[in-house]
Structures are given as structure tokens and as C-alpha cells.
C-alpha positions in Angstrom: -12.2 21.2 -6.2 -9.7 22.0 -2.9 -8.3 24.9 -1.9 -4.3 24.9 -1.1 -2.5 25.7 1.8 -3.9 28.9 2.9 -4.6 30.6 -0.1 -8.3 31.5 -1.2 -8.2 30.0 -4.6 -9.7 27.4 -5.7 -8.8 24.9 -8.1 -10.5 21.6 -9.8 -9.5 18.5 -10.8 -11.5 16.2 -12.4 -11.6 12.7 -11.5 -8.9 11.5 -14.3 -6.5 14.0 -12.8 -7.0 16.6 -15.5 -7.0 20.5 -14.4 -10.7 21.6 -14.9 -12.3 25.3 -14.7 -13.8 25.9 -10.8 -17.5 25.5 -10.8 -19.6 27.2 -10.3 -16.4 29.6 -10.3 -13.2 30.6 -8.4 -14.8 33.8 -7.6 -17.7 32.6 -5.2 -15.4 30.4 -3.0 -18.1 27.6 -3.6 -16.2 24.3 -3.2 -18.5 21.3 -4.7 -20.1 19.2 -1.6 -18.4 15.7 -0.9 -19.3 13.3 1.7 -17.0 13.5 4.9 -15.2 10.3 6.3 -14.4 11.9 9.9 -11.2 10.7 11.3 -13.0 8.5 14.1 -14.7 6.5 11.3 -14.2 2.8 11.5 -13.3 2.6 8.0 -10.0 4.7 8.5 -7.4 2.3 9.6 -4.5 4.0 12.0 -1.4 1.7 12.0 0.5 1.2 14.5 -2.8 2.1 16.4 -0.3 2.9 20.0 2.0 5.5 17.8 -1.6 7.8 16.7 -2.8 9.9 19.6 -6.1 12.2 19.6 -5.7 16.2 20.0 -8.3 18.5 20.3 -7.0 20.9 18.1 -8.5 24.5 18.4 -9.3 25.4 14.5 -12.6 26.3 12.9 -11.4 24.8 9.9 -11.5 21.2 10.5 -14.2 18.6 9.5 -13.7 15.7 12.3 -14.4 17.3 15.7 -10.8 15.6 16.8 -7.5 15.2 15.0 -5.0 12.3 14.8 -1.6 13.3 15.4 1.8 11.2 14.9 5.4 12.0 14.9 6.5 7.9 14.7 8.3 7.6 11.3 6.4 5.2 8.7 3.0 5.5 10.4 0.1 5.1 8.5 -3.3 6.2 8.2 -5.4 4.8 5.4 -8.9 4.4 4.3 -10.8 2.2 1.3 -13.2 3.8 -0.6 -15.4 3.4 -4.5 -14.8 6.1 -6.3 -11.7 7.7 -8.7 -11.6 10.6 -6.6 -10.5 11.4 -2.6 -10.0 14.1 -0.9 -7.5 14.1 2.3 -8.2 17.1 4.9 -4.7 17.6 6.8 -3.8 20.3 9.0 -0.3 22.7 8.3 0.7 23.7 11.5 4.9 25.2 12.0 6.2 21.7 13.1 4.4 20.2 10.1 5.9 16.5 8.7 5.4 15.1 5.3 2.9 12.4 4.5 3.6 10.2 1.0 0.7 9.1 -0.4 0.1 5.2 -1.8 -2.6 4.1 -3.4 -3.4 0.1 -3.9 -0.1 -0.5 -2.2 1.9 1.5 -5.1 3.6 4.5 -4.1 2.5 7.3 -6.2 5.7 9.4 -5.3 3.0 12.1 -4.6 3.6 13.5 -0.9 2.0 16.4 1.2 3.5 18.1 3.1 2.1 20.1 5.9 4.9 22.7 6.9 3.3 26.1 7.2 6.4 28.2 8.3 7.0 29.5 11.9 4.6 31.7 12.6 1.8 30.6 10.8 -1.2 29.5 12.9 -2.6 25.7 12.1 -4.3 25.6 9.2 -6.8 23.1 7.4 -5.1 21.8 4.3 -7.5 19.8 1.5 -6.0 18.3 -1.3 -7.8 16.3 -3.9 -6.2 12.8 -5.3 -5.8 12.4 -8.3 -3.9 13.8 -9.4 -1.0 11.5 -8.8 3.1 11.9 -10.1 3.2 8.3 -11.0 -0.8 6.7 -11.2 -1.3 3.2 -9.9 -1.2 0.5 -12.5 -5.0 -0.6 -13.7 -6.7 2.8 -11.2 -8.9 3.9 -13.9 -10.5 0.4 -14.5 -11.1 -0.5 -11.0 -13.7 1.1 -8.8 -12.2 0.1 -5.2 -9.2 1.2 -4.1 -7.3 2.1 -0.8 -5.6 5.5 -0.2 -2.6 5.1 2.6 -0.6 8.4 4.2 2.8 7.3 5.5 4.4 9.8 7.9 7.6 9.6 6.3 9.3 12.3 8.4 10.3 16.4 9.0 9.4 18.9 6.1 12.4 19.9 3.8 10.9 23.3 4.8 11.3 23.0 8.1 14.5 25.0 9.8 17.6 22.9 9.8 18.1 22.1 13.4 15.2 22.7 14.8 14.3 21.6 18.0 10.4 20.8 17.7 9.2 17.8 16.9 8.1 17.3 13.7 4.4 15.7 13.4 1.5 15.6 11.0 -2.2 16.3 12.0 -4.5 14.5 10.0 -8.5 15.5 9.9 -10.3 13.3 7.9 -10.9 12.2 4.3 -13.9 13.0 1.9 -15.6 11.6 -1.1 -16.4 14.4 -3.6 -20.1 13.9 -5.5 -19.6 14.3 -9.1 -20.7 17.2 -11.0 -21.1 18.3 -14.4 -18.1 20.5 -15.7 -18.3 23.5 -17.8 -16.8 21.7 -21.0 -19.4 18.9 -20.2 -22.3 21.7 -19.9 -21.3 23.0 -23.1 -21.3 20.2 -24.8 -25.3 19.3 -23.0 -26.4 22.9 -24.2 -24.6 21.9 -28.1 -26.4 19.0 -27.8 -29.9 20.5 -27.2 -29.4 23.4 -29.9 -28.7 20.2 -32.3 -31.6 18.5 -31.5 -33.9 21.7 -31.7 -32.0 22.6 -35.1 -33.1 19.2 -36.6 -36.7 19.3 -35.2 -37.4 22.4 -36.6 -35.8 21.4 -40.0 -38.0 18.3 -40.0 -40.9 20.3 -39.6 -40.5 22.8 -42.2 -39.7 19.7 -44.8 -42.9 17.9 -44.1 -44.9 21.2 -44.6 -42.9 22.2 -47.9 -43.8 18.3 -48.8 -47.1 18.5 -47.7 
């Protein structure tokens, strides 16, 4: 589940990519926990490592205590993890660039772009992945898989002739723990009521019989 932009709802994915109902629900603003990959972690791979520099960022939203910041075109931040699910915490700030997203080395065609307008403040950004525009040959069958965020340039957003640079703050990534969804609880509690039909039906036979 991931929240978008600045907005306060909340929205789920499961880990196929299909929309799924918010759980527990939209309404408590309770996001399922995941485990964080901080941007200083030694499993996320910064490429070229001289064109990412380290800004300490004043926002109460983000998850690594420092940010990585770029504005070099076709920079890349990447990370390899076991699971079908990611999450990728950016930050949208008014100078905000546009990440694509690869997975595997095949370009999804998916992007994010972290343009929040001019006078927004910075704001955390989490997105969930997948869902993807175009998924990666073979992703549901394998259980590694490596996530990469190209800076690919300014946001089509962004002002036309604008004279800030334009530059994309990443936070950190996260792995979200699986949960049960409300179509799978359903199903659990259909299950049980079956179970308890047929037990009781099993008994009344043998006493009839008996």
C-alpha cells in the first residue's frame, strides 16, 4: 500500500500488480509495515558514484536520515532484492526530475516523476512496483530481481524555461511484508464456515445412523 504525491489516500497493490482494497482500510491511514533499505545501505548501488552527492534534507517525512541527490542525466540508483514487490521512497520537491524505472535490465516504460509544482514544499513520495506499463519478461517466476532509477532528465511539468536545475532526491527503498487481503480473508472465513458446516452434518448422520 503507498500513498501518492501528497494526497492522504491510500491505495494497494498486490504483489502481481492488481489494484486491491486498503487494509485494514483507507480510512485509518494505516499503511502495512515493510522493511526499509536506507539509502546508505551497501546493497543500493549509486552509479556514477562522483555524479550522487548527500543532502541533509529538512523533511519529517523521510525514512533514510540523508538523501541522494543528482541532476547528471542517465544516473542510476539501483538496488537487488527477493521479493515481487518494492517500494521506492523519493522526495517531490519544485525542481523535481523524472526517474524511469528498469527492472532486470528491461525498461518497464514506467517513470516517476517527482515535480511538485512551485510552491510546494518537499515532499516524501512512495510508490509501490509493480505495478509496471510493460512487466519484465519471466518477473513472476523468478524470485531475485534488481530495480534501477535512471535520472532521465526535467519533469514535463516543470515551467518551460526555467532557470533551476532540475534534480531528483532519492530516500531509500523498502520491502513490503505480505499480508492477507480482504478477498483472501473472505475466502479463510468461507473456508472455516465449510468446514464447520460438514462437521456438524457428519455428526448428526452418525447419530441418525446410530
Amino acid at each position: 500500500c503507498f500513498t501518492h504525491g501528497t494526497g492522504n489516500d491510500v491505495h494497494c497493490v498486490d504483489a502481481l500488480g492488481k489494484t486491491a482494497t486498503p487494509f485494514p482500510s483507507a480510512t485509518t491511514g494505516l499503511i502495512p509495515s515493510s522493511t526499509l533499505i536506507p539509502s546508505s545501505d551497501h546493497g543500493v548501488i549509486y552509479s556514477p558514484s562522483d555524479a550522487w552527492n548527500i543532502s541533509n534534507i529538512d523533511s519529517n517525512c523521510t525514512q533514510s536520515k540523508s538523501l541522494h541527490v543528482t541532476d547528471t542525466a542517465n544516473a542510476t540508483v539501483s538496488f537487488t532484492y527477493t521479493n515481487l514487490s518494492i517500494m521506492v521512497n523519493v522526495v517531490n520537491s519544485p525542481n523535481g526530475g523524472v526517474f524511469s524505472v528498469l527492472v532486470d535490465g528491461f525498461n518497464t516504460t514506467s517513470t516517476i516523476d517527482t515535480f511538485s509544482g512551485s510552491e510546494s514544499l518537499p515532499a516524501c513520495y512512495p510508490l509501490q512496483f509493480p505495478p509496471f506499463h510493460a512487466i519484465p519478461p519471466g518477473y513472476q517466476s523468478q524470485s531475485n530481481h534488481t530495480l534501477t532509477l535512471v535520472y532521465v532528465g526535467p519533469s514535463p511539468s516543470a515551467p518551460q524555461g526555467s532557470e533551476n536545475t532540475s534534480i531528483v532526491l532519492f530516500d531509500s527503498f523498502s520491502i513490503p511484508e505480505s499480508v492477507l487481503t480482504t478477498n483472501d480473508q473472505g475466502a479463510t472465513r468461507l473456508q472455516n464456515l465449510n468446514i464447520h458446516f460438514f462437521s456438524i452434518f457428519f455428526t448428526l448422520l452418525l447419530y441418525v445412523v446410530f
